[in-house]
Every structure is written in structure tokens, then in C-alpha cells.
N, C-alpha and C positions, 0 to 999 in steps of 0.2 A: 466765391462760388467755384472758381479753379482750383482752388487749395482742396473745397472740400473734394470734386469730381476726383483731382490727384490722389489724396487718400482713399476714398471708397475702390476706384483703378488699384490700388496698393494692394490694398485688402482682401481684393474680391478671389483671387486664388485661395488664399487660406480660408477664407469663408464655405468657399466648393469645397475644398476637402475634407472640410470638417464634419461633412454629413453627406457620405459617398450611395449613400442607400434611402431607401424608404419603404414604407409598409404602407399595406393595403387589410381592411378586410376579405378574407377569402370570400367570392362571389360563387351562387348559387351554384355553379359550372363544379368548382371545385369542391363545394362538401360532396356532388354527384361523385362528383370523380374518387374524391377517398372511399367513401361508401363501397363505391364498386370494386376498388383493388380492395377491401379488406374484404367485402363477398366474393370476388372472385378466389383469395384465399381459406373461404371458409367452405370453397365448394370442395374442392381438393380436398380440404383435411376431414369436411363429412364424409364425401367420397371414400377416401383412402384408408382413411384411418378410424374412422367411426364420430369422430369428434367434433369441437364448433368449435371457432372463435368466439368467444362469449364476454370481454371485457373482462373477465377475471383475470389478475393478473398473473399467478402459476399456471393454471391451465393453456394460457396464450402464450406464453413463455414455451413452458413445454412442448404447443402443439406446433411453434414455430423450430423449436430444434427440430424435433422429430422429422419435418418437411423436409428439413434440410439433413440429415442423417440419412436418411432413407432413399436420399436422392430425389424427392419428388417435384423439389424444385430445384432448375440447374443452374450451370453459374453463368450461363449468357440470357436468362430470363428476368431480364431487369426489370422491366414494370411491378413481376410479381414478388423480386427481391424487396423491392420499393413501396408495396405494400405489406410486405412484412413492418417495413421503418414505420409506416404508419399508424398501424398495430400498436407498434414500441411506442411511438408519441402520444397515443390516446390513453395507452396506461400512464405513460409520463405527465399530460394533463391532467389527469384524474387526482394523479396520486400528491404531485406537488404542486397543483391548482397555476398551471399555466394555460393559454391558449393559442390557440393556432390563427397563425396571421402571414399572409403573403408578404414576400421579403425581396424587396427589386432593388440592382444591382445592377452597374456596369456586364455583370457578368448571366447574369438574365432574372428569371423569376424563380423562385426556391418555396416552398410549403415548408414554413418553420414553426418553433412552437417560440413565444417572446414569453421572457419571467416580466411581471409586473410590475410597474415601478420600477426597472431598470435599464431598458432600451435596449436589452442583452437579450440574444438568440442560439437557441439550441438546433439541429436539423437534422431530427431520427429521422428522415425520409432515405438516408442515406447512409447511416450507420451499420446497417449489413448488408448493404448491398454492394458499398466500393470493397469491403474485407472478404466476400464470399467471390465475386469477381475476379478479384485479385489472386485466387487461390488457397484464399486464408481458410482455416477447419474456423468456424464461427459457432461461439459457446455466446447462445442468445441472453442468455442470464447476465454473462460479464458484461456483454456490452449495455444490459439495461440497467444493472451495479453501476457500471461507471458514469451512464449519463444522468444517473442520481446524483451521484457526488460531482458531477459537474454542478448540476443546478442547485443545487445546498450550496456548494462554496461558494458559485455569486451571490445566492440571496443571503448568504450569512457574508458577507465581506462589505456590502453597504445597511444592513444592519435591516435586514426582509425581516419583515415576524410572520 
């Protein structure tokens, strides 16, 4: 019985770190909450612009540069930078059939999108907003290019069909 308590004692660090995270379904609070950052962005771009976010993904693309082009959304407006990423991950669900699931962490809680069958996480909540922030010019098209070929090359590298 000592032997085994010793080994399990042995083990039990490497055990914790081997799974530093965990996921939740996103609860009712939070589909609210996406819902409203993408309507609070689709008020501005009717407003502004004449146009909607509408789930197509040229046009949301588009309407999301243009905000940012034009100035209409600035770079210390992170909520609404961060509804933009949300934007970006609904087409990203859509298009390469992922979903969105709460991602907790020593480092807190994240709204991310998981590929399926791979315990691997994407987090467009975030993708222009730390780059516009930071002072970057943000081409919304590259960054939704690139987070395509992010998610192709994990679900093609353990063999996703």
C-alpha cells in the first residue's frame, strides 16, 4: 500500500500538468454576451456605413475592415475590437464546422473555438484586437486567411476528414 501511495506521490505532478486546462460549454450568459458584441457592431456599421453584419463571409470581412479604416472603431475600444474576433470565429465555425466552447486556464477564462476530435483551440476573440491595439494597420482578410490555414493544418496533421 506504501509503494503504491509512493508512486501515485511520484506521479501526481506530471499527471497536473498534463492537462493544465479545461473546457466548458459556453452558458446562456455567454451566447448573450457574443450576440450583443456582434449587434453592437452591426449598429455602427448600419449606422455608418449603410451596411449589416450578416454572417456572409465577404461582406463581414469587408464591413469589418472598413470600421477599422475609417476610424470608426479605435484602438483603446476593446470590447468592440473583440467583437469583431467574434465575427471572425462565427465565419470560422461555419466554414470549417468548429464550435465554440469556454477554455479555462490558470490564466482565466477565454471564448474559443475547439477543432473536433482534437482537443486543439483556436481564439478569434483576440486576433484583431491585440494587432489593432498594438498599433498594427489590420488587413481583416489576412488575418482570417491565416486562421484558416491554421485550422486545416491541425485537422489535416492527425488525419480530420
Amino acid at each position: 500500500m506504501r509503494a503504491m501511495l509512493a508512486i501515485v506521490l511520484a506521479l501526481l505532478p506530471a499527471l497536473l500538468a498534463a492537462e493544465t486546462f479545461r473546457t466548458e460549454a459556453p452558458s446562456e450568459f455567454d451566447r448573450r454576451f457574443m450576440e450583443n458584441q456582434i449587434q453592437s457592431l452591426d449598429d455602427i456599421a448600419s449606422l455608418n456605413l449603410g451596411r449589416r453584419i450578416n454572417g456572409n463571409k465577404q461582406n463581414d470581412l469587408e464591413v469589418m475592415q472598413t470600421l477599422l479604416d475609417r476610424g470608426l472603431i479605435k484602438r483603446d475600444e476593446t470590447a468592440k475590437l473583440q467583437g469583431m474576433g467574434i465575427v471572425l470565429g462565427e465565419l470560422l465555425r461555419k466554414e470549417k464546422g468548429l464550435f465554440w466552447t469556454i477554455y479555462i486556464d490558470k490564466l482565466g477564462r477565454s471564448r474559443a473555438l475547439e477543432i473536433p476530435g482534437k482537443r486543439e483551440f483556436v481564439f478569434p476573440v483576440t486576433m484583431i484586437s491585440r494587432r489593432y491595439e498594438a498599433g498594427v494597420d489590420v488587413n481583416v482578410r489576412k488575418v482570417y486567411d491565416n486562421a484558416v490555414q491554421i485550422v486545416e493544418e491541425i485537422q489535416d496533421k492527425r488525419g480530420w476528414q
